[in-house]
N, C-alpha and C positions, 0 to 999 in steps of 0.2 A: 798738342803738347803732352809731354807725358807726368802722371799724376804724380807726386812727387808722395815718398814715402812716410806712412804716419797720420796719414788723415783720418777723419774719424769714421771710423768702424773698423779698422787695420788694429794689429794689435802687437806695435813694436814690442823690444823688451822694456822692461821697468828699467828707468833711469834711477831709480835709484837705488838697486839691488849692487851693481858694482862696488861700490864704497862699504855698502854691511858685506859680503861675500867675501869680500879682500881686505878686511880689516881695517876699512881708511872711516868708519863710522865714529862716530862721537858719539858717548853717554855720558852722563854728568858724573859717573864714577869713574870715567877715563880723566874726567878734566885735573889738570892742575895749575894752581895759582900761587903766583910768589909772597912766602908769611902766611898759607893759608891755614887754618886751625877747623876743627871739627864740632861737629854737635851729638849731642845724644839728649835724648829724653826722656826724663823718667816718667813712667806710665802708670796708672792706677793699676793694681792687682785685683782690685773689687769691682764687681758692676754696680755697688750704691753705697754710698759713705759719706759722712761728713770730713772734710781736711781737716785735722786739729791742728796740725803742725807741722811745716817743712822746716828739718835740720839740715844744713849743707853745710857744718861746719869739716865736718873730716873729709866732704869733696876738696871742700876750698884750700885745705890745709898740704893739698901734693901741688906741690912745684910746677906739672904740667897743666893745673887747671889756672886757666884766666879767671872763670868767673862761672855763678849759677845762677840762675833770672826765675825767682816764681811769681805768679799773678801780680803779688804787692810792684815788680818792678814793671808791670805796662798798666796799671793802673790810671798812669794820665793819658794812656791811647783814649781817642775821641769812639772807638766801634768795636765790637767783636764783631765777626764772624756773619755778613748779611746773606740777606735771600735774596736770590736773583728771580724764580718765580716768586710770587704772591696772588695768595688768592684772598678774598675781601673778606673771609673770616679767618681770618688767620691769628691765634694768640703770639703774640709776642713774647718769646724769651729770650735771653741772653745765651750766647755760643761763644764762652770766651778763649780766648786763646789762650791761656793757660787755665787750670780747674781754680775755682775760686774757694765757694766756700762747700762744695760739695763736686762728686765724681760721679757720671752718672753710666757708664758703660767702664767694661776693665778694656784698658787700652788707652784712656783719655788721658793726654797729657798733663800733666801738675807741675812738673820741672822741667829745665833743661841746664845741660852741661854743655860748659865750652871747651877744648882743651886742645892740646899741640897736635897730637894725633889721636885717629880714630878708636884706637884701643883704648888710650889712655883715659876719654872721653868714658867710654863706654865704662871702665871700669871705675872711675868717680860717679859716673853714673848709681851704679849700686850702692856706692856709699852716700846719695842724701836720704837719709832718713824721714817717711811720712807717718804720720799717727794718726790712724783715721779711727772715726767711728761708724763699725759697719751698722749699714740699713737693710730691712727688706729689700729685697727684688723684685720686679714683676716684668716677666718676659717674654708674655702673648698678649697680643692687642686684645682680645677678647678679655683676656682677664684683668688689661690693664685699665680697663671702662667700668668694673666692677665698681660698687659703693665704697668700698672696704680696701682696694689698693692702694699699696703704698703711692703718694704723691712721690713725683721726678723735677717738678717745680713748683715751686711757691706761687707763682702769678696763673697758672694753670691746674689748678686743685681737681679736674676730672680727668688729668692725664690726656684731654684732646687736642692737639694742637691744631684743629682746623675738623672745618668739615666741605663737602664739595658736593654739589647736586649738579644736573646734567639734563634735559630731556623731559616732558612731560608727563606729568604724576598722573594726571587728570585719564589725559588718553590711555595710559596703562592701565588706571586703574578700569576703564570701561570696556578695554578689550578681553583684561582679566574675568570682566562680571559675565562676557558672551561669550566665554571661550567653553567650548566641548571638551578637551581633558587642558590640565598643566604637568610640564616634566619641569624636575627641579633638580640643582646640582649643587654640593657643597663640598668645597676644597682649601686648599692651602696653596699658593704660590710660593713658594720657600723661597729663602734667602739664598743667594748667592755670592759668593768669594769672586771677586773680580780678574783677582790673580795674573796678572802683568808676566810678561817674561823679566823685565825689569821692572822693581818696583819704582815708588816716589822715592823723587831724590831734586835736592838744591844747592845750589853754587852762588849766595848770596857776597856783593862786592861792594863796598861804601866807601867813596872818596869825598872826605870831609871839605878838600878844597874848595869842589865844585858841587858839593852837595848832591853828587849823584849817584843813588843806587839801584848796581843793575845785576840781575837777578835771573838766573840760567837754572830754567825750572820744564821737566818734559811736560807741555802742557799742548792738551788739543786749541787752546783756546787763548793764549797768550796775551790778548789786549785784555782778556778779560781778569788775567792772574795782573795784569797791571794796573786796570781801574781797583781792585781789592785790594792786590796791597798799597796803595798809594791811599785811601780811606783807611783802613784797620790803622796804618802806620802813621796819618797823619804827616805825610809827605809830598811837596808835591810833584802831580800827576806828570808834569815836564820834566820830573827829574829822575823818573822812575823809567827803567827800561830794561824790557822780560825780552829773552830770548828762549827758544826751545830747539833743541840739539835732537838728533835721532830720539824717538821717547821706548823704543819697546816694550807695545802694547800701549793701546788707550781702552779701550772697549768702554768709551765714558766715565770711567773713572779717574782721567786725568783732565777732563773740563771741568770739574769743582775745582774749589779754591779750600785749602784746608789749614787750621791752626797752626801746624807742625812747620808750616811750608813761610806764613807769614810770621812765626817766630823767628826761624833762619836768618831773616831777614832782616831782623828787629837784633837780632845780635852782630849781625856784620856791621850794624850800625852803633852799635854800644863797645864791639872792643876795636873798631875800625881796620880789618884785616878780614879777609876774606873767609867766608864760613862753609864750608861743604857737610851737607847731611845728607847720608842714606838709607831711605830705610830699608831696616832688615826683611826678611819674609816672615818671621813671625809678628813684627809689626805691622806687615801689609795684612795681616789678615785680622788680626786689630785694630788699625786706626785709618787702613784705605776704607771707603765707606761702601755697605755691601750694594747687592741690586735684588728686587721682587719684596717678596717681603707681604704678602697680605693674603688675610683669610677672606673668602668670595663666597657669597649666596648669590647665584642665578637662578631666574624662574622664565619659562617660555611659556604665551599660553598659548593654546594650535586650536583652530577653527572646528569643522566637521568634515572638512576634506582635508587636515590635516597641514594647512596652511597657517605660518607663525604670524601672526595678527600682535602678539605684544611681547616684551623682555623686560622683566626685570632684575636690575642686577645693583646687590649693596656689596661692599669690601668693610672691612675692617683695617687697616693698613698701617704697619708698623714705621715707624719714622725711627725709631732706637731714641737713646738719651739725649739728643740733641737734634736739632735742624740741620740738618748742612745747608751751604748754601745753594742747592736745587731740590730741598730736599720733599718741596713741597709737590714736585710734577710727577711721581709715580704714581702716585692717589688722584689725579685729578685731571688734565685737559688730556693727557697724553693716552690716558687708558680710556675716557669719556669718548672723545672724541671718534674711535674706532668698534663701537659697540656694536654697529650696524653690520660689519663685515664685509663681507660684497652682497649683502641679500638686500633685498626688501622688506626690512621690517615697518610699519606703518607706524607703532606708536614703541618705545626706548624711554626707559627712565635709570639712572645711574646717581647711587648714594655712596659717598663714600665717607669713611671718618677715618681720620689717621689718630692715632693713638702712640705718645711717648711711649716706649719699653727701655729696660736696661739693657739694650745690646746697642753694638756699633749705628753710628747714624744710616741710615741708606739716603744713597744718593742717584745716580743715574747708570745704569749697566744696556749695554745692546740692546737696542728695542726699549728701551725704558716706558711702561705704560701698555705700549700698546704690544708687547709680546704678551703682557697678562691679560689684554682684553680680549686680543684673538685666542688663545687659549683656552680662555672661559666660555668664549662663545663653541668654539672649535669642538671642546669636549661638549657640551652639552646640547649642540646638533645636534651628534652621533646617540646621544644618549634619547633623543628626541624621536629619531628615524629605529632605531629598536623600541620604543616605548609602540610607534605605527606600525611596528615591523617591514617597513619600508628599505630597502638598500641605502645604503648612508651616502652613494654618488649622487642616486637620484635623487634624495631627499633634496638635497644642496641642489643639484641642477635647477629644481624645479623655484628654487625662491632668489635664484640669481641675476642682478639688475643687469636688465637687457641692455645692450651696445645704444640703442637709439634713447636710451633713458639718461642719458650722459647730457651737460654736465646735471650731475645724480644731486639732489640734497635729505641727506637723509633725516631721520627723526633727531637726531640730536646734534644736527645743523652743520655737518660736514657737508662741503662739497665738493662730490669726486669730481674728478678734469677729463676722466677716460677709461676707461678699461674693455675689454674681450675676457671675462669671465668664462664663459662657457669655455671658450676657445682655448683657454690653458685647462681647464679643468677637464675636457676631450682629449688634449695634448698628454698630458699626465696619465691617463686611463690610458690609452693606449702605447706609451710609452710600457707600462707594468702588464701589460696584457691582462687587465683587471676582470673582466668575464673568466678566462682561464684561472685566475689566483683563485678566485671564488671556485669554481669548480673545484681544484686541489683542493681546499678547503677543507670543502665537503669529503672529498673521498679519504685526506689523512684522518679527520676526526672517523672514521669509523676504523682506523688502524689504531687509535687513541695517540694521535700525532696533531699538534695544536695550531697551526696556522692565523695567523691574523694579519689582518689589513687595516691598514688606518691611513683614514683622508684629512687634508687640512686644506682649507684654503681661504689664503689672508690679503689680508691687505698690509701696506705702511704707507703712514703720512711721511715723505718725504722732504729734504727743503726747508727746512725749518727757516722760517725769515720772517712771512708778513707784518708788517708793521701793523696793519689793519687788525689785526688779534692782538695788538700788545697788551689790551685791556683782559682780553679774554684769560693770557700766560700771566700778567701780572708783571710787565715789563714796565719798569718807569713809573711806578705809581707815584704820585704824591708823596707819601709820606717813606718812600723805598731811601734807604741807607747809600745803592746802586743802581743808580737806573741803568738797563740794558737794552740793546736793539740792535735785531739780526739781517739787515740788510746785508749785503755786501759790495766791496770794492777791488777797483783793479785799473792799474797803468799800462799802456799798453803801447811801447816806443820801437818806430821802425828807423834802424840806422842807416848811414848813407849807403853802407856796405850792402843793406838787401836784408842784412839781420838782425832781430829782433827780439828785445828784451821785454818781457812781461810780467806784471805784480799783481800778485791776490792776494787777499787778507786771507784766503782760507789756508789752513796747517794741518797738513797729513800725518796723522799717526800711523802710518804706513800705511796706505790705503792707495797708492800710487799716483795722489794729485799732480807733483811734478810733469808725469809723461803723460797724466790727461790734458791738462792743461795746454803742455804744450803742442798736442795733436788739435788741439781747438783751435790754437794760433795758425799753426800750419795749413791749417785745411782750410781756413775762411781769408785767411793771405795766401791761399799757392806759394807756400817756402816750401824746403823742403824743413820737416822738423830737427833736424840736427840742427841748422841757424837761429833756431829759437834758445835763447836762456829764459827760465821759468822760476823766477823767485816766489816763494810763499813768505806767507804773513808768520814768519817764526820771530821775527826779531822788531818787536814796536818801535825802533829807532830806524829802518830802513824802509818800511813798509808803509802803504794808505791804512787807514784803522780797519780791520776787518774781523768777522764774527766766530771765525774760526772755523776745526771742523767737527760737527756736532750733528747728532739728528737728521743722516743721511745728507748733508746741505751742501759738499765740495762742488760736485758739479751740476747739482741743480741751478744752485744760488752764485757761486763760485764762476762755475762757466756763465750761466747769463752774462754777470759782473764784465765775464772777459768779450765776452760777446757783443756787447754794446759800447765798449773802447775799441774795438775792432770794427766795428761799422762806421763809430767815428770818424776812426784814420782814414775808411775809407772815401767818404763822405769829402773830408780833407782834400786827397789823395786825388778825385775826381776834378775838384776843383782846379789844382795844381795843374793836372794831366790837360784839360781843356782847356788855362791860357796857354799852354805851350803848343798846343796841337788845334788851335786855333778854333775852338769848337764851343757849342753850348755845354756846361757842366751835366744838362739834363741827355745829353746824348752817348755820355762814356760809358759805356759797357764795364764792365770790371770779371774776368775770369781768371780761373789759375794764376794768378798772380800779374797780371796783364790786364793794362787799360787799353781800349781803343775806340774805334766813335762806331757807333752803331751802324752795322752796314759797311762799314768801313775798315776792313779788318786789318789790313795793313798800314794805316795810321794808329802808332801805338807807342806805350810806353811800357815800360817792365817796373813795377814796385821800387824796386832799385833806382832807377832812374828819378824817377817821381821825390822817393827819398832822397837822393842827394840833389835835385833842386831845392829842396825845401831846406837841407843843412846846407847848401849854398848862400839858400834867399839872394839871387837877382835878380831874377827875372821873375818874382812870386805875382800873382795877382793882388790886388787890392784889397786893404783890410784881412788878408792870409796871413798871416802869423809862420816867421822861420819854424822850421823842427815836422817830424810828422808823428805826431803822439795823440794819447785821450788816456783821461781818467773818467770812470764811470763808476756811478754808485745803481745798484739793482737793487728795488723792493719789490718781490713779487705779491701779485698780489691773490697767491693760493697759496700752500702745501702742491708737492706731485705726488700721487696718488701710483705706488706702483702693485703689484698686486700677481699672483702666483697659487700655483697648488703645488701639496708636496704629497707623496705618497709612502707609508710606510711598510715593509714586509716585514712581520717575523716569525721565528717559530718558540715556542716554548716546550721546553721539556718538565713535563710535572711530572717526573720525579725527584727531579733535583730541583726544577725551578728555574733553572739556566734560560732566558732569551738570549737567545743567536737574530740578531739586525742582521735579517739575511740580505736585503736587498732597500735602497731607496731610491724613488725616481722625483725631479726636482724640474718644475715648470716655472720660469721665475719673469717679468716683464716688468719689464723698470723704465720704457719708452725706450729712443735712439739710445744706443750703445757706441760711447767713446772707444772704448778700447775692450772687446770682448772679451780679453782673455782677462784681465782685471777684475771686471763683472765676474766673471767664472770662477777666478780665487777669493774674491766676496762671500760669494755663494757658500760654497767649499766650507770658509772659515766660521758664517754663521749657520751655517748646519751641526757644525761639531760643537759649536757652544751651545743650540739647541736642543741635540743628542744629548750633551752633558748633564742639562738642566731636566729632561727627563727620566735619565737615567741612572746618573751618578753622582752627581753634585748636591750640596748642602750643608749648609750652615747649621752644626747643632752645638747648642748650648745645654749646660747638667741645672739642675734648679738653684742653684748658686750666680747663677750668671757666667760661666767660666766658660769662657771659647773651647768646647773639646776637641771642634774640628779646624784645631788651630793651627797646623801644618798641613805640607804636601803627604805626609803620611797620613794622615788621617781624613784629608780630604781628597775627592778622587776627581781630577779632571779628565777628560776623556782623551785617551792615546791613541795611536793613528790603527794600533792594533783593535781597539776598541769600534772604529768606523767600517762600515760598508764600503763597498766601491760605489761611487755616489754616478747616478746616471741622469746627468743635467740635458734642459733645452731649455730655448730663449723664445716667449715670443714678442714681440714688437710693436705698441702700442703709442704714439707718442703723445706727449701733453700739450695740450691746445693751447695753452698760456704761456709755455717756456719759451725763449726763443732759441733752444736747441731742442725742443722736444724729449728730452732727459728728464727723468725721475729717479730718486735716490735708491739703493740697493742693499748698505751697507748692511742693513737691520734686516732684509728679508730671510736669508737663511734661518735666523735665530728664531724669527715671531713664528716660520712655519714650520721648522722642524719639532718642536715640543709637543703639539696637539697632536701631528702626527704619528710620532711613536707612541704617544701614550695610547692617543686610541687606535693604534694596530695589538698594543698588547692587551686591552682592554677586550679588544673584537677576538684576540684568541683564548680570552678566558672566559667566551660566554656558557661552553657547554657547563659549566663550572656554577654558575648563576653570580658571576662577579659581575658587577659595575661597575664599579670604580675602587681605583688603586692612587693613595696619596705619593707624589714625585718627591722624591729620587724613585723610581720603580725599578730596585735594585735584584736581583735574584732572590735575595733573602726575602725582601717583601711578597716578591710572587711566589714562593713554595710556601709560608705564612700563610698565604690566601685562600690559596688550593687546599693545605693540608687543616686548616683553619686552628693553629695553632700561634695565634695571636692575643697581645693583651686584652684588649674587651673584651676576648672570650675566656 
């Protein structure tokens, strides 16, 4: 028979590129609704203030405004604003949906405007009058820990809002007392603008009859924008129903749940007419919540042969003025849990303290956690293998958990599932012809031409689900406002026709779930995949409840999900086939879409067949239930551990300072590969957001607290001009626990491109006696370095 097209590892086209390319796509700023009225919000000017006074008398006084809502009118809400992780020190504040009696970041909401249209809005907007009294600032974690800074909340007088340990103190501290030298590293992980090609935007609808309000919000994670606003709003959860439309752009910043989003809400419900809010881009970079965010002390101590025997690593970690609701996971399991890298280190200890400041909350960005932990480790290998004067490939080869060391648990109690280490990290070396690059090197620096090469290699906890860690993330606690849990689900129904409708909870922010998914179908039913329809979990009135997509999990967690409704059916499907073909259930064969009795290959049924006995039901067996379907729920019970080297070239010009990313090579292994070419625009896109983050991206603030880099003018993301021609290969690893052997990908590009470039431009400015360069590592900073005309000095 022949294979039918689409199976997994073929790589049709994206199913869902047609509708964006031809204009048939939906954003919540295409929608319209009959009677629908607009929002706007007014936002604090200051990053610290008390509210004396909201005036909305000359808003309310134009003919187009309905109405203005400050704190005082949700005051009888039962919640602000909850956390989905918790960790068990965690202080408790209030995150309310409108500012109450103080503003703790500029951007934070205090009012909103209702009005006929968007301008109109806007422009009553400017007319409610605030009176505030400004406060100090304080807007470095390090300074916000001080004796003497200004407090951000009253129930929190050290400005800590948690603190987070990891790993044992004991064993560190005893490998530090034997250790022959220590190399140490101290840097900044800077904030990051998340910046959406679309930003956040709402379509909230309240139909008073039947008390139901549903709520068209681009969200990665949809059941979960409906467990929150159904708590903040004190509604119930039956009557609430989120959908998400095309989102343009998640990059984790559209799996929180934010004030602005649950007010929308809270208005459609108070003038009973449908509410659309968009926000602007200067409010995206204000009140979407940033990602990174934290100042890092790492220490290695190395043996006498030059082997890392202990790591210690504290953060300082900025949260901004308020919690968001995840806002506790960049500081804590996500970054902890990957400290180990791919090495063997023996003994890992990890301290972290988040610290309230007056800037925007952070929340989750690509890689969340654990791009900052590969990073810190990343850079301070290389910083380790010069300290030995050691090559920085070898250094890495030599402390890399061997293939038979699998499944790996490291000092701070991960356990990896699988990896070939070496094998992408050989893969990548000669991909770059890395003995030649080193040669060049050598020969430009004596033309005083600057060469650098920079190694990375990372890991990602893929998959995000186990229930078994719910204690560890702080899912469900006790005393949690929301409790959450990342299993997932899936339906999975074959019609009489031969074809096949399937449901996941998980929701693509463009990541191509649609066509993975339904090559999963395809291949493990012998369809062909054109018969498959592939519903996601966008809309929580059509769908099984599912966890969304987050934390590389679509086809980790996602496919499992579908995997184990497909085996069902099949299971079913055997039964069927064997009363009719007169046979034991334990003898049906099942291939290509094709039952038959073992040995027996011409006694057979075709899927099809099978199916419409079963939508028949006459002649069904006993206790077989009409229909051929299954729903499944998956808990795995790991992370997928996918894992890659990246390699960076570049050259620097001191005279000017200019680096030219002449060249990157990208070794990435994520396990079986659904759809490679998928994988391969993954790849792509987080490389470019990890060039950005080393390069040209950041979030600066003046000592006022006032976003400077508060536009696309002023903040620089990186353009396709700005990129390499990227030179990818895949190796193949699969997870011993999944039951597609798939691990997540979505996050790999990003956590390995950043160490990478830095320390290529790092390794070309050794003749220089540079070490280290604080990211953005912009030209200006490198001609600063060299020419050593910088502030400190």
């Amino acid at each position: 028979m022949t294979e039918a097209p689409g199976h997994i590892g073929d790589s049709p086209e994206r199913r869902e590129d047609l509708e964006l390319v031809t204009g048939h796509g939906e954003f919540v700023d295409d929608l319209k609704r009959q009677g629908m009225v607009f929002a706007s919000f007014v936002r604090s000017e200051y990053a610290h203030a008390r509210v004396l006074d909201v005036d909305a008398e000359a808003a309310l006084a134009r003919d187009e405004v309905l109405d203005v809502y400050t704190s005082d009118d949700l005051a009888h809400l039962p919640a602000d604003i909850p956390q989905i992780y918790r960790v068990p020190t965690l202080e408790e504040t209030e995150y309310p949906l409108l500012a109450k009696e103080k503003v703790r970041y500029q951007g934070m909401p205090v009012a909103v405007v209702v009005a006929e249209d968007r301008y109109a809005a806007h422009r009553a907007a400017e007319l409610v009058d605030v009176e505030y009294e400004r406060l100090e600032s304080v807007l470095d974690p390090v300074e916000a820990a001080k004796p003497d800074a200004p407090t951000l909340h009253e129930d929190c007088e050290d400005n800590v809002a948690f603190r987070f340990e990891i790993g044992d103190e004991d064993a560190v501290a005893e490998a530090f007392e034997a250790a022959d030298r220590t190399v140490s590293f101290e840097y900044e992980n800077q904030r990051i603008v998340p910046n959406p090609i679309e930003p956040r935007a709402v379509l909230a609808d309240y139909d008073p009859y039947d008390d139901e309000l549903e709520v068209v919000v681009p969200s990665q994670q949809p059941f979960l924008h409906k467990t929150i606003i159904s708590t903040v709003l004190d509604h119930p959860k039956r009557k609430v129903r989120v959908q998400a439309p095309n989102i343009g752009g998640g990059f984790g910043a559209k799996s929180m749940v934010y004030p602005d989003e649950a007010v929308t809400a809270f208005c459609a419900k108070q003038v009973e007419r449908p509410v659309k809010w968009v926000e602007t881009r200067s409010e995206s970079f204000q009140a979407t919540e940033h990602g990174r965010g934290q100042v890092i002390e790492a220490e290695v101590a190395l043996d006498e042969d030059g082997s890392m025997i202990g790591l210690d690593v504290a953060t300082m970690a900025d949260v901004g003025g308020e919690l968001g609701s995840k806002g506790c996971l960049h500081a804590s399991t996500t970054f902890g849990l990957l400290l180990s890298g791919q090495y063997d280190i023996p003994a890992i200890s990890f301290d972290s303290t988040a610290m309230y400041t007056n800037r925007v909350p952070i929340g989750v960005y690509r890689g969340v956690g654990r791009a900052e932990a590969i990073c810190t480790l990343e850079r301070l290998v290389k910083r380790a293998a010069r300290e030995l004067g050691e090559d920085p490939a070898e250094f890495r080869r030599r402390h890399l958990v061997e293939p038979d060391q699998f499944p790996y648990e490291t000092a701070v109690g991960s356990t990896y599932d699988s990896g070939q280490y070496e094998l992408a990290l050989d893969t990548a070396l000669d991909m770059a012809d890395y003995e030649a690059l080193r040669d060049e090197q050598d020969r430009l620096r004596d033309e005083d031409r600057y060469l650098g090469i920079g190694v990375s290699c990372f890991i990602e906890s893929g998959g995000l689900a186990p229930s078994s860690l719910s204690e560890l993330f702080g899912f469900g606690q006790p005393d949690a406002a929301v409790k959450s849990s990342y299993w997932e689900s899936s339906i999975v129904r074959v019609h009489g026709s031969g074809e096949v409708t399937a449901y996941v909870g998980t929701s693509s922010p463009g990541t191509g779930v649609e066509t993975t998914h339904s090559q999963i179908v395809a291949d493990k039913l012998g369809v062909d995949v054109d018969d498959v329809d592939l519903i996601e979990g966008k809309d929580t009135a059509g769908n099984p409840d599912g966890s969304g997509s987050v934390g590389s999990r679509s086809a980790p967690v996602g496919g499992g999900a579908m995997k184990f409704s497909i085996d069902k059916v099949v299971r079913k499907a055997k039964q069927i086939a064997a009363h009719k073909l007169e046979a034991n259930p334990a003898d049906v064969a099942f291939e290509d879409g094709e039952f038959h009795i073992a040995g027996a290959p011409d006694r057979s049924m075709t899927l099809q067949a099978v199916a419409q006995e079963a939508e028949v039901a006459t002649y069904l067996p006993e206790d077989v239930e009409p229909g051929l379907e299954a729903t499944s729920y998956y808990d795995p019970e790991n992370f997928t551990w996918a894992f890659g080297t990246h390699v960076a070239v570049v050259e620097v010009d001191a005279e000017t300072g200019e680096v030219d990313l002449r060249d990157f090579y990208a070794v990435d292994d994520c396990g079986v590969q659904i759809n490679p070419q998928i994988v391969e625009g993954q790849i792509q896109g987080g490389i470019a957001q990890g060039i950005g983050q080393a390069r040209f991206e950041g979030a600066v603030y003046d000592d006022g607290g006032n976003l400077v880099s508060g536009s696309l003018q002023d903040y620089a993301v990186p353009k396709s001009t700005f990129l390499p021609e990227l030179t990818l290969e895949t190796t193949e690893t699969p997870s011993p626990h999944n039951p597609l052997g798939v691990k997540g990908v979505a996050e790999s590009g990003t956590i390995g491109a950043t160490p990478a470039v830095s320390n290529a431009i790092t390794d070309a400015l050794e003749p220089f006696g540079i070490e280290h360069l604080e990211m953005p590592i912009t030209d200006q900073t490198v001609w600063e370095a060299i020419h050593g005309d910088t502030e400190d000095e």
